[in-house]
C-alpha positions as CSV (number, residue, x, y, z in Angstrom):
1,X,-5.5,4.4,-16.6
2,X,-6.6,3.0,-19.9
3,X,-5.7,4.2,-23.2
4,X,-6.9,3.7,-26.6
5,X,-6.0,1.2,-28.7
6,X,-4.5,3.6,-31.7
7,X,-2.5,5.2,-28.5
8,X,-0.8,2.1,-27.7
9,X,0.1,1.1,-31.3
10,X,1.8,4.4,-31.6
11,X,3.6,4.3,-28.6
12,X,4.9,0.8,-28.0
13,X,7.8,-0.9,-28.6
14,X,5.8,-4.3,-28.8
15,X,3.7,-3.6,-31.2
16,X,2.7,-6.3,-33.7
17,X,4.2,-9.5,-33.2
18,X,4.7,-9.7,-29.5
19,X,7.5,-12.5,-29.2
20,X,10.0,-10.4,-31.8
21,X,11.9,-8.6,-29.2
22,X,14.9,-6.6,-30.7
23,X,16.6,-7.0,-27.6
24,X,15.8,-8.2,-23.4
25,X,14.3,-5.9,-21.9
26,X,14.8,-7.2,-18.1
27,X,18.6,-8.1,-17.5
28,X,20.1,-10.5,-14.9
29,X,22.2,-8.2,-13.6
30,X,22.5,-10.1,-10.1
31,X,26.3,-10.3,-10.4
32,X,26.9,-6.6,-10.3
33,X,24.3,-5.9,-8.0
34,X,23.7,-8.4,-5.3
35,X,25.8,-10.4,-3.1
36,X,26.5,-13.6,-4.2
37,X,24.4,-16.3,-1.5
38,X,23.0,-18.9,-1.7
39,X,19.7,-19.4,0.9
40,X,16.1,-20.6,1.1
41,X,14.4,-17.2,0.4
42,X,10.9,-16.9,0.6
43,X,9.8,-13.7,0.6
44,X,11.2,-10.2,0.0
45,X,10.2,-7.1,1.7
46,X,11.0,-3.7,-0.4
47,X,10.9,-0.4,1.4
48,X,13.5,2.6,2.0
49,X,14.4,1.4,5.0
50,X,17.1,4.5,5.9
51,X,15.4,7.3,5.0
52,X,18.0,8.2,1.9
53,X,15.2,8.0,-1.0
54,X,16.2,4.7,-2.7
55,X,14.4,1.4,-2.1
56,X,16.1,-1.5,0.4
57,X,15.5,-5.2,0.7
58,X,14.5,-7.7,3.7
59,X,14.7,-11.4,2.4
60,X,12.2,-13.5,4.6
61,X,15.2,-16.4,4.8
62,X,14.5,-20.1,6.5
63,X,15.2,-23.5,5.5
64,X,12.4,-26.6,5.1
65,X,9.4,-27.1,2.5
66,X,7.9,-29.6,4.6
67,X,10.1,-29.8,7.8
68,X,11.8,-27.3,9.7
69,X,15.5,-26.8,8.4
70,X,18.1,-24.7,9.4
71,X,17.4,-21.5,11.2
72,X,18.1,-18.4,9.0
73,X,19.1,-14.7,9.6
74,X,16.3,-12.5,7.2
75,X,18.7,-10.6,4.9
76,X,19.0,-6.9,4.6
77,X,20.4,-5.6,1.6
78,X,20.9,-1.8,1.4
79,X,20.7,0.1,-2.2
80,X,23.4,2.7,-2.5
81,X,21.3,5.0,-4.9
82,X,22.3,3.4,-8.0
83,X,20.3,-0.5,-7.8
84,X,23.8,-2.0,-6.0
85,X,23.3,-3.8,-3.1
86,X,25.5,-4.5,0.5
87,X,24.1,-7.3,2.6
88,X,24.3,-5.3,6.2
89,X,22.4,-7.9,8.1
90,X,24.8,-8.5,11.0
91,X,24.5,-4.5,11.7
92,X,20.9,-3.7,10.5
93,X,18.9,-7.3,12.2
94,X,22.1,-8.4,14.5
95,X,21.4,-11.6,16.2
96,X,18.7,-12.5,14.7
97,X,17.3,-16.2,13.4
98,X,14.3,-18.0,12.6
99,X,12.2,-20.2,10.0
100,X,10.6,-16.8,8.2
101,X,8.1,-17.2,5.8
102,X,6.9,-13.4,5.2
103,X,8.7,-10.0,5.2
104,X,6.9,-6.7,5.5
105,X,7.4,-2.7,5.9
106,X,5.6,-0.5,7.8
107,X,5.7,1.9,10.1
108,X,4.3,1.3,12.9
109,X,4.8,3.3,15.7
110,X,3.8,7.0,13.9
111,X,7.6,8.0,13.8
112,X,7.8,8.7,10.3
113,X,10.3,5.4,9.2
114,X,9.1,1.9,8.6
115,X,9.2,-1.2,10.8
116,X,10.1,-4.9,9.9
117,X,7.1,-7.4,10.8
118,X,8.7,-10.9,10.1
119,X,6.5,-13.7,9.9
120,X,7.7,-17.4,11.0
121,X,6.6,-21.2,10.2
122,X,6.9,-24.5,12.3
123,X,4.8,-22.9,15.2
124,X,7.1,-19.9,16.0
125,X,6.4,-16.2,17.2
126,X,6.4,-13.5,14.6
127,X,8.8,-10.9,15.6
128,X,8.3,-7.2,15.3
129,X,11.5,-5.3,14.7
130,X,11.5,-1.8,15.4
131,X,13.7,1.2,13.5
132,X,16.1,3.7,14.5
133,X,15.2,6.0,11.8
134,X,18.6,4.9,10.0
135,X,17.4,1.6,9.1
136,X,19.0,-0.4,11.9
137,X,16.0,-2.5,13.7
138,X,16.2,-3.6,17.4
139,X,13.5,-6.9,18.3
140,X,10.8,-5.4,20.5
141,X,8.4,-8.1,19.4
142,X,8.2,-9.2,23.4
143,X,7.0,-5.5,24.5
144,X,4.4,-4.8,21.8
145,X,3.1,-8.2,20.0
146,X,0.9,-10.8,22.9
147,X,3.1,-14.0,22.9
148,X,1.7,-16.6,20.6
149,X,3.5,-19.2,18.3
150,X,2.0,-19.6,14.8
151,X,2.6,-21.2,11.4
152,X,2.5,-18.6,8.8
153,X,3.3,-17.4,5.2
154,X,2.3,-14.1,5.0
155,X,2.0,-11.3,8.2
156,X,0.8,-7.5,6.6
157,X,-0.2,-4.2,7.8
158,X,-3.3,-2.2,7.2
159,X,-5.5,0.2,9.1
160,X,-8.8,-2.2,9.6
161,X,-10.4,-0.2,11.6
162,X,-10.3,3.7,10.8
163,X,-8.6,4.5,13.0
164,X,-5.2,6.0,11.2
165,X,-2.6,3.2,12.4
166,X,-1.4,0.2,10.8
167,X,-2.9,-3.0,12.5
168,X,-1.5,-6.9,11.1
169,X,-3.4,-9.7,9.9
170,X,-1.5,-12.8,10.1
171,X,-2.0,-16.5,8.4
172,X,-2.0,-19.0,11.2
173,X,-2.1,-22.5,10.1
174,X,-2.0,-24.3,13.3
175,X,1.0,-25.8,15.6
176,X,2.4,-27.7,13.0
177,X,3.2,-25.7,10.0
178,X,2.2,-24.1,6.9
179,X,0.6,-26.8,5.5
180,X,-2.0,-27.8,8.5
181,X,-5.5,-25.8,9.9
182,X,-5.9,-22.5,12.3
183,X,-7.9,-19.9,12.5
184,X,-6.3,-16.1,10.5
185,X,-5.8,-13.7,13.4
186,X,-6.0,-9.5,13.8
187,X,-3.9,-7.8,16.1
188,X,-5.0,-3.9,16.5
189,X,-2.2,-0.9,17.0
190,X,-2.8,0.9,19.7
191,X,-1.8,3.8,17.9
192,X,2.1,3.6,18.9
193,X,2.9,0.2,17.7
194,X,1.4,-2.1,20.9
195,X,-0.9,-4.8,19.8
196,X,-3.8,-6.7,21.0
197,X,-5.5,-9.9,20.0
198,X,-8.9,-10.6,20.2
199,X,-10.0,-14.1,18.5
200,X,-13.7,-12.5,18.3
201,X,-12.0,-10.0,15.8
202,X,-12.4,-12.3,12.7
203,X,-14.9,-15.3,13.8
204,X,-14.0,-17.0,11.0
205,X,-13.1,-20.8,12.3
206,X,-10.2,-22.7,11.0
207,X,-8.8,-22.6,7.9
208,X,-6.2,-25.5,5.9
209,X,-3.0,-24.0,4.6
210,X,-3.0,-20.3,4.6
211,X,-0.8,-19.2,1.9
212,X,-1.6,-15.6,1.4
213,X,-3.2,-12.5,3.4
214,X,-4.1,-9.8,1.5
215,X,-5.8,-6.4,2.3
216,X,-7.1,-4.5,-0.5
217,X,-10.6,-2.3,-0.6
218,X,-12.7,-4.3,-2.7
219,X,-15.7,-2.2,-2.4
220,X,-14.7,1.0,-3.0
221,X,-15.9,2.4,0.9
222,X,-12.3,3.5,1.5
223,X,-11.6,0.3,4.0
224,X,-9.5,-2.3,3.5
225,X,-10.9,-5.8,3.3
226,X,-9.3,-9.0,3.6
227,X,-8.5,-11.9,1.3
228,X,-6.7,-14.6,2.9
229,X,-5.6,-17.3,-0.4
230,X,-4.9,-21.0,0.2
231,X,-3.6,-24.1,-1.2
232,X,-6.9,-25.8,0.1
233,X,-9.8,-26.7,-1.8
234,X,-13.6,-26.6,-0.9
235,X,-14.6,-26.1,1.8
236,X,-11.5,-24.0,3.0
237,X,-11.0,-22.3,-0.5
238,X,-9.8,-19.2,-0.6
239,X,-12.1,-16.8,0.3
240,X,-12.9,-12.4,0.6
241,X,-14.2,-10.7,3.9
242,X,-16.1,-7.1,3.9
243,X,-14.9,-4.5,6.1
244,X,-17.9,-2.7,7.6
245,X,-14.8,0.4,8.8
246,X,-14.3,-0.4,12.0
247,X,-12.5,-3.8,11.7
248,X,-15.8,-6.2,11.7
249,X,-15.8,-8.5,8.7
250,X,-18.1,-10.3,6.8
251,X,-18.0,-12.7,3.9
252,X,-18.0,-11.4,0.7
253,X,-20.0,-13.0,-2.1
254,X,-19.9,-15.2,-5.3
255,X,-16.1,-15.7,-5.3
256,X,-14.8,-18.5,-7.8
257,X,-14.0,-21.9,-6.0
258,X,-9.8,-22.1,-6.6
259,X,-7.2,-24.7,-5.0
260,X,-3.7,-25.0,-4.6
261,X,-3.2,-20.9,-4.6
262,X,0.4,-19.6,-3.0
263,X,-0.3,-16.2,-4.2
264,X,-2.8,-13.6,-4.7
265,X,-2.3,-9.5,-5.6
266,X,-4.5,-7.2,-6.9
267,X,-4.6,-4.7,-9.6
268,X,-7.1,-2.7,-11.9
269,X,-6.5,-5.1,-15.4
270,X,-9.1,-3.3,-17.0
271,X,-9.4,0.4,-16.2
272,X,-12.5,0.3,-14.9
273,X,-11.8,1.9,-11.5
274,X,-11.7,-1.4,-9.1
275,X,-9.6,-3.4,-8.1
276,X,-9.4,-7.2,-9.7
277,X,-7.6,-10.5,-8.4
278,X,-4.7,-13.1,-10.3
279,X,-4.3,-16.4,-8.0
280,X,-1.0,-17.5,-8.3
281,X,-1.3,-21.6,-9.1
282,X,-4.8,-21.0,-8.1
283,X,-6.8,-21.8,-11.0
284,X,-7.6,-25.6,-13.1
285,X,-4.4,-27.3,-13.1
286,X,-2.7,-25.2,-11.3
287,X,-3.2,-22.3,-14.1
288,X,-3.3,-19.0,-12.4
289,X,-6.8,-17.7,-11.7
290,X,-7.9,-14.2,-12.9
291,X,-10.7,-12.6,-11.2
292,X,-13.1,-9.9,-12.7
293,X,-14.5,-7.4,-9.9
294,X,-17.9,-7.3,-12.0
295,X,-19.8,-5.0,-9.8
296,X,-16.8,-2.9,-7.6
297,X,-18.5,-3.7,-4.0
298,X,-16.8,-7.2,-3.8
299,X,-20.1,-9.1,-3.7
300,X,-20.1,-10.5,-7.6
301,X,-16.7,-11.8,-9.3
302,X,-16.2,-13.6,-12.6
303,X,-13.7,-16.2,-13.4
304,X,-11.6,-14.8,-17.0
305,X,-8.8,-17.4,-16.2
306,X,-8.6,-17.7,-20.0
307,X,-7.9,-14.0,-20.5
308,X,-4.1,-15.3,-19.7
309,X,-2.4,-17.1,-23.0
310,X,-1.3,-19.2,-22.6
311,X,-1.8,-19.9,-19.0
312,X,0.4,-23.5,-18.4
313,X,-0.5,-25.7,-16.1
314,X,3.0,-25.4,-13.9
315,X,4.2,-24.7,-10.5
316,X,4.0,-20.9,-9.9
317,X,4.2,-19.2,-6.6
318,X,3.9,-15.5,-7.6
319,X,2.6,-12.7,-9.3
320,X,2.6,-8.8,-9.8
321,X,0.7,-6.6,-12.0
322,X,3.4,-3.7,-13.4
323,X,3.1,-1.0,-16.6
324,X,6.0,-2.1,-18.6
325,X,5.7,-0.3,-21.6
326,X,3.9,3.1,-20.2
327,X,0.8,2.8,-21.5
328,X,-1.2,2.8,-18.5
329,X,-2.2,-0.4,-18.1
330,X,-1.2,-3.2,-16.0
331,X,1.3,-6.1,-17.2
332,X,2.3,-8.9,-15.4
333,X,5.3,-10.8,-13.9
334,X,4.8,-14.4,-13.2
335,X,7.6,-16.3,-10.7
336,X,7.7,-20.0,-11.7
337,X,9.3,-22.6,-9.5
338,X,12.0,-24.8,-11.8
339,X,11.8,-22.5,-14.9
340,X,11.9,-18.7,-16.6
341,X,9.9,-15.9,-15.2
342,X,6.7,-15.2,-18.1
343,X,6.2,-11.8,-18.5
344,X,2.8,-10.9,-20.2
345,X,1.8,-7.5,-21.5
346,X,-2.1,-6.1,-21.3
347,X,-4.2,-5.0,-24.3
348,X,-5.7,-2.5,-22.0
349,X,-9.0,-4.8,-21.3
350,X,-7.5,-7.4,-19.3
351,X,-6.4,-9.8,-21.9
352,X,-2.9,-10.5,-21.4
353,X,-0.2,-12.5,-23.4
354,X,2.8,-13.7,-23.0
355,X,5.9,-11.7,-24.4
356,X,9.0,-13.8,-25.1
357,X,12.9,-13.1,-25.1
358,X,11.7,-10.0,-22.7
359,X,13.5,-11.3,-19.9
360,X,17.2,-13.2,-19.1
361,X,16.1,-17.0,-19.0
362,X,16.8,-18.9,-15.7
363,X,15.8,-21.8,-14.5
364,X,15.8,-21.2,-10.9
365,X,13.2,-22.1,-8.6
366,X,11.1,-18.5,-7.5
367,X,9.1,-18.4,-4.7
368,X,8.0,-14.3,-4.8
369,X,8.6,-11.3,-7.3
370,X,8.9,-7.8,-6.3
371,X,9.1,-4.6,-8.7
372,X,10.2,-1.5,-7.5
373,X,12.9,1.5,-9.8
374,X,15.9,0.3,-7.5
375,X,18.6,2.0,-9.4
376,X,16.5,5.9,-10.1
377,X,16.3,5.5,-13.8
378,X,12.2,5.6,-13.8
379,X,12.1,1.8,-15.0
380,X,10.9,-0.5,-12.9
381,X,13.0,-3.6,-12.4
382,X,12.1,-7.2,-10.8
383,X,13.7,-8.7,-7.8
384,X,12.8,-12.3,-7.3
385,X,13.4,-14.6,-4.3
386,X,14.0,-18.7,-4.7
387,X,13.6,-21.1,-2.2
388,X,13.0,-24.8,-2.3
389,X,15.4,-26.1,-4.5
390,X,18.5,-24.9,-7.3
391,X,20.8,-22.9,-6.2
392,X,19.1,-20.2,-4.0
393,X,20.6,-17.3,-5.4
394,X,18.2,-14.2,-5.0
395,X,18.2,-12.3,-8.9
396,X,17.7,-8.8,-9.9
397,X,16.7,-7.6,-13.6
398,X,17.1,-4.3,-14.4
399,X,14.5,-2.4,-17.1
400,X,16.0,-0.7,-19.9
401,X,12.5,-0.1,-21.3
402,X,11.1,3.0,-21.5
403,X,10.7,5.5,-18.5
404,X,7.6,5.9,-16.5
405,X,5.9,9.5,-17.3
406,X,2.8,8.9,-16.0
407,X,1.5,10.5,-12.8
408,X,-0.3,8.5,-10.1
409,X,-3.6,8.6,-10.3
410,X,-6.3,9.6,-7.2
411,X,-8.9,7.0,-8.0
412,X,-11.7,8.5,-5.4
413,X,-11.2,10.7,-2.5
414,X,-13.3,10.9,0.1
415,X,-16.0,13.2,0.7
416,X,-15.5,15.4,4.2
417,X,-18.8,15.5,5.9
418,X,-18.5,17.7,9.0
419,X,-21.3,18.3,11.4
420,X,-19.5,19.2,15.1
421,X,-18.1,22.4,16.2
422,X,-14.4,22.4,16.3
423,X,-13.8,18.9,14.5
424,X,-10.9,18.2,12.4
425,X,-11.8,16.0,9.5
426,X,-10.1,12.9,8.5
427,X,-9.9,11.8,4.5
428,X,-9.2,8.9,3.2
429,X,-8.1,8.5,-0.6
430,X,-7.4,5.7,-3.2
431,X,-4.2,6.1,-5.4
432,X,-2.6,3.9,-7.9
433,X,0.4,3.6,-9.4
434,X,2.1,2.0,-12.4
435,X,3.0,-1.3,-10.1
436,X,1.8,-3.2,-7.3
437,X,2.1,-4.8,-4.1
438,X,0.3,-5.8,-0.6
439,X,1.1,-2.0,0.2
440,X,0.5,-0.6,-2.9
441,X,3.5,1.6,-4.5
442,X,6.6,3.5,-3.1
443,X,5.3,7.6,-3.7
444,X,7.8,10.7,-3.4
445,X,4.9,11.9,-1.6
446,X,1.5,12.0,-0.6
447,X,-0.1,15.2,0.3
448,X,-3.0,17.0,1.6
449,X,-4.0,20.2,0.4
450,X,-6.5,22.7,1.9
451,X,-7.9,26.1,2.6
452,X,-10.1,28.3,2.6
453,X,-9.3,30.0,-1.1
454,X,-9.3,28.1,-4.3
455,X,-5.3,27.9,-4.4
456,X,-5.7,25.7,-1.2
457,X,-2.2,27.3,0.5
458,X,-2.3,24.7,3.4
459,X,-1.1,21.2,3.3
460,X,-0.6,18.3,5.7
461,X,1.7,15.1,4.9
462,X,-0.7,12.1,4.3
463,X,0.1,8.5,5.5
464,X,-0.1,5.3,3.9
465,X,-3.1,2.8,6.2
466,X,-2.6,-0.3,3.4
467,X,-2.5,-1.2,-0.3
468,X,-2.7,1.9,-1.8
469,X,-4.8,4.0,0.5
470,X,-3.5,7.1,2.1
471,X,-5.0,9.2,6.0
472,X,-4.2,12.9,6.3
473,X,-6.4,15.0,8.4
474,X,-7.5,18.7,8.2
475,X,-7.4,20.6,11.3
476,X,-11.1,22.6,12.2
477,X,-11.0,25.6,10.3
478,X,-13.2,29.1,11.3
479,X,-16.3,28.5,11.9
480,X,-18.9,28.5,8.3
481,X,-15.6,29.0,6.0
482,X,-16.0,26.8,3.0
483,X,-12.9,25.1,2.9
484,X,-11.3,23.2,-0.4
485,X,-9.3,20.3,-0.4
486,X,-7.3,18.0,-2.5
487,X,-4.8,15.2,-2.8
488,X,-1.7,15.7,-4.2
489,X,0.6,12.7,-5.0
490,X,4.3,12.6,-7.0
491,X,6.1,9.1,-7.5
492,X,10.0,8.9,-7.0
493,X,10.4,10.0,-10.5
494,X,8.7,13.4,-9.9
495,X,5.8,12.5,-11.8
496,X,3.0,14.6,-9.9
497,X,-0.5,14.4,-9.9
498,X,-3.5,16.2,-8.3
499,X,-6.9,14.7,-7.4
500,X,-10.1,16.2,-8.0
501,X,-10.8,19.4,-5.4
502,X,-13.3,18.4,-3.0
503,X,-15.5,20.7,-0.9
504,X,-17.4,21.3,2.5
505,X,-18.5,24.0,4.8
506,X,-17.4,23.7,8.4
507,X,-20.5,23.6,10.9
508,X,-21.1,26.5,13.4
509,X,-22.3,30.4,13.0
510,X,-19.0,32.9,11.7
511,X,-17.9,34.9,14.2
512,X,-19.5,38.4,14.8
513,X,-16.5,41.1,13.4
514,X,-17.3,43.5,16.1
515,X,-15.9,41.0,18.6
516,X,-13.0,41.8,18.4
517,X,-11.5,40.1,21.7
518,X,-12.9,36.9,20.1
519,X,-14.4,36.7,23.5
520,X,-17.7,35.7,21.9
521,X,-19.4,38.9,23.1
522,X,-19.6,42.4,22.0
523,X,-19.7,44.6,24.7
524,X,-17.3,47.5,26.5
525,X,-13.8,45.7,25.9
526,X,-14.6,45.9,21.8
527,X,-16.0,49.3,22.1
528,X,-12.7,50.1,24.3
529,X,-10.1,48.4,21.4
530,X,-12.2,51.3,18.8
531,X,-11.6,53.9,20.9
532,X,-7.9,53.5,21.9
533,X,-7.0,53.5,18.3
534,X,-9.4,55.6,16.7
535,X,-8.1,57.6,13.7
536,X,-5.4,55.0,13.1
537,X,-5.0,52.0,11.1
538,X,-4.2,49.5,14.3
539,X,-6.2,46.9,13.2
540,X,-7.2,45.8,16.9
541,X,-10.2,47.9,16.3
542,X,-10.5,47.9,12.6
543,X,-14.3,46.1,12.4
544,X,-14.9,46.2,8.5
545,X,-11.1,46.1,7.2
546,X,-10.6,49.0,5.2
547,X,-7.3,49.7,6.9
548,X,-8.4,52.6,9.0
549,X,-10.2,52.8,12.5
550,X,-13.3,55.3,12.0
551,X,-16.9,56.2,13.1
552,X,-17.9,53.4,10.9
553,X,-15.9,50.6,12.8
554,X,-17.7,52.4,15.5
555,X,-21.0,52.3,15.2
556,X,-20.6,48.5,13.7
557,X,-19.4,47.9,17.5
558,X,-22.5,49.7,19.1
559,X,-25.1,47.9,16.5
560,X,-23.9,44.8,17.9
561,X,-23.5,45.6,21.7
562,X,-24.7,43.6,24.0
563,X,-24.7,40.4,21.8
């Protein structure tokens, strides 16, 4: 995604001295947009929840820091196309309550919409809503999640073991809240949206105040790996585990020390194919941390904290990477708790600095950020959530920056090996897009391409199994054909791009053309399909294809009689 330096002088608007804005580029537009609230927000769930092509909201609402407050419905806001919000929450989530710490979308029962997984504190079940396909969710969390209370920030889907369904992993800090010691937990999807805990899933023993749970593929192997991020220091740091594929983990190596994190994402910062960490609060001070991948398998990481100018030593809470100039690299949004969101753009190495006047100035206390095009313009605007203390109000800034024209790109696609008879083949690709998130970005669509000629006329929908990688399967094709294949994504701007066209050969010997019953046999039936239309062009006994049934279709059926 990088570009060269001469590139980005020509094209942006910020070049040369970065804090002389000509005018803010990220408006508070909340009055026009959002209903005005005012509750303890701490996380916000973005997804099209209704099927209509525009992204909705779920705030993760409940009251208490460090003591349970008052109960809280989660919020749903619906977009009407154009980034303007209705709070449908008594009609969408009706009846429902709770201390939630986490919201996220996915769909998990293979139906083709996304579900709500809600994530409580203060020793409370999680609660697994379910959609109608028109964005209203029922609570089935009793028939499809084991009954277990947990404190927890952050519940999130991915596929951890290959198996094309989204399973959760879910912070657990203990029976008292947030802030005390459990052990992270897996639950795996039985493939229609029932789950099952096993505690030998992830052996990992207890760890102090869970903050974050974050699948990403930090090895490049097409898995998704987990990072859980905490406000703990050594020797319950924050810490990576390996996915071997088929949901058994093992710790990953030579990962920075950090302490107090509430916050982690992941994003490319330097164009150099894998995928690199920011700690939110994480780093000396309370500085954010930023995390070099220096080797892509998530065994060797370097600490370039200093890469961020200036980095304060405040109280931040979040963080997302974002293009917000179009150059193809990734910027970032920090949320700040008692003070202005920092917006910092990227040289295209990883450096980053701050940009001032860029966005409205508030002072209100943000617990996430979210960035998503919720009006259709091709910007991307920020949504943030505040909890804790100020007024509560949830804010939206719209973009009037310059459009997004760039296509998502296929960072690798996997390689089909096929070796049984009759197999369809799975494959499993990488994409990225010009912002991120635990589930990577919002596509148009994602789509499979095959065949067995080079235009590749055959195509299957491909689904999303975490942050930012994508399942579609080919069905077996004839026996020995060489078949092509390639990914095809377009973001909801219609910016559409094609990965690199992959090939195998399916196993088995071609079928013999003077079977023509496919019976795998030539004998007296084939001969009997040349004879009935000999001297025509049926093409039940046409062995060579030339269009016409003759003596040479056959004497191709009596060279081959009898095997």
């Amino acid at each position: 995604m990088r570009i060269s330096t001469l590139t980005i002088v020509a094209i942006s608007p910020f070049a040369g001295a970065l804090s002389a804005q000509a005018q803010i580029q990220f408006v508070d537009q909340t009055s026009t947009r959002f209903p005005l609230q005012a509750e303890y927000t701490n996380q916000i769930g973005v997804g099209d929840i209704d099927g209509d092509g525009d992204l909705d909201m779920c705030f993760a609402n409940g009251q208490g820091y460090s003591v349970l407050g008052a109960l809280l419905k989660p919020r749903i806001y619906v977009n009407n196309g154009a980034g303007v919000f209705a709070d449908l929450t008594d009609t969408r989530v009706a009846g429902i309550t709770g201390c939630f710490r986490s919201a996220e979308f996915g769909d998990v029962d293979d139906d083709g919409d996304i579900d709500l997984l809600l994530g409580q504190d203060y020793n409370r079940q999680m609660l697994l809503l379910i959609n109608n396909g028109a964005g209203t969710f029922a609570n089935e969390t009793t028939a499809r999640i084991p009954t277990a209370n947990t404190s927890t920030a952050r519940a999130t889907f991915g596929d951890v073991d290959g198996d094309g369904d989204l399973d959760i992993a879910l912070c657990n800090s203990g029976a008292s809240s947030r802030f005390g010691s459990g052990q992270p937990r897996l639950y795996f999807n039985d493939g229609g949206g029932r789950f099952t805990y096993t505690a030998a899933a992830l052996p990992v023993g207890n760890i102090s105040e869970q903050m974050d749970a974050l699948f990403f593929d930090a090895d490049g192997d097409f898995d998704l790996d987990l990072f859980i991020g905490t406000r703990a220091t050594t020797p319950n740091q924050s810490r990576l585990w390996l996915n071997n594929g088929s949901g058994v983990f093992a710790a990953g190596g030579n990962f920075p020390n950090d302490t107090t994190a509430y916050a982690y994402d992941a994003g490319d910062i330097d164009g150099d194919g894998d995928l690199d960490l920011i700690g939110t609060n994480a780093g000396t001070s309370n500085q954010e941390l930023l995390v070099r991948n220096a080797n892509g398998l998530g065994t060797s990481w370097t600490n370039i904290s200093t890469s961020i100018s200036p980095n304060p030593s405040v109280d931040d809470n979040d963080s997302k990477f974002f293009d917000m100039d179009n150059d193809g690299d990734l910027d970032l949004v920090v949320a700040v708790l008692g003070g202005s969101k920092r917006i910092y753009r990227n040289g295209g190495t990883g450096a980053f600095t701050q940009i001032s006047n860029i966005i409205t100035a508030s002072s209100d206390s943000s617990l996430d950020v979210k960035v998503g095009d919720f009006d259709g313009d091709g910007r991307y605007d920020i949504v943030t959530g505040q909890g804790e203390s100020g007024a509560f109000q949830n804010r939206i800034y719209m973009n009037n920056g310059l459009v997004d024209t760039r296509a998502p790109v296929t960072v690798r696609t996997e390689q089909v090996i096929a070796s049984v008879v009759g197999a369809t083949h799975p494959v499993r690709v990488e994409l990225r897009d010009a912002y991120t998130s635990h589930m990577g970005f919002h596509p148009d669509s994602v789509t499979l391409r095959y065949g067995t000629t080079i235009d590749m006329t055959q195509s299957v929908a491909m689904k999303l199994t975490g942050n930012g990688l994508w399942r579609g399967v080919i069905p077996s094709l004839p026996a020995a054909s060489i078949v092509n294949y390639s990914v095809r994504s377009v973001d909801s701007f219609g910016n559409s791009g094609d990965g690199p066209t992959m090939t195998f050969t399916e196993p088995g010997t071609p079928p013999n053309p003077a079977d023509l019953n496919g019976d795998g046999h030539v004998d007296g039936a084939d001969l009997g399909f040349v004879l009935a239309s000999f001297g025509t062009s049926d093409p039940s006994g046409d062995v060579d294809g030339n269009g016409f049934v003759d003596g040479a279709d056959l004497a191709a059926v009596l060279a081959a009689f009898g095997l």
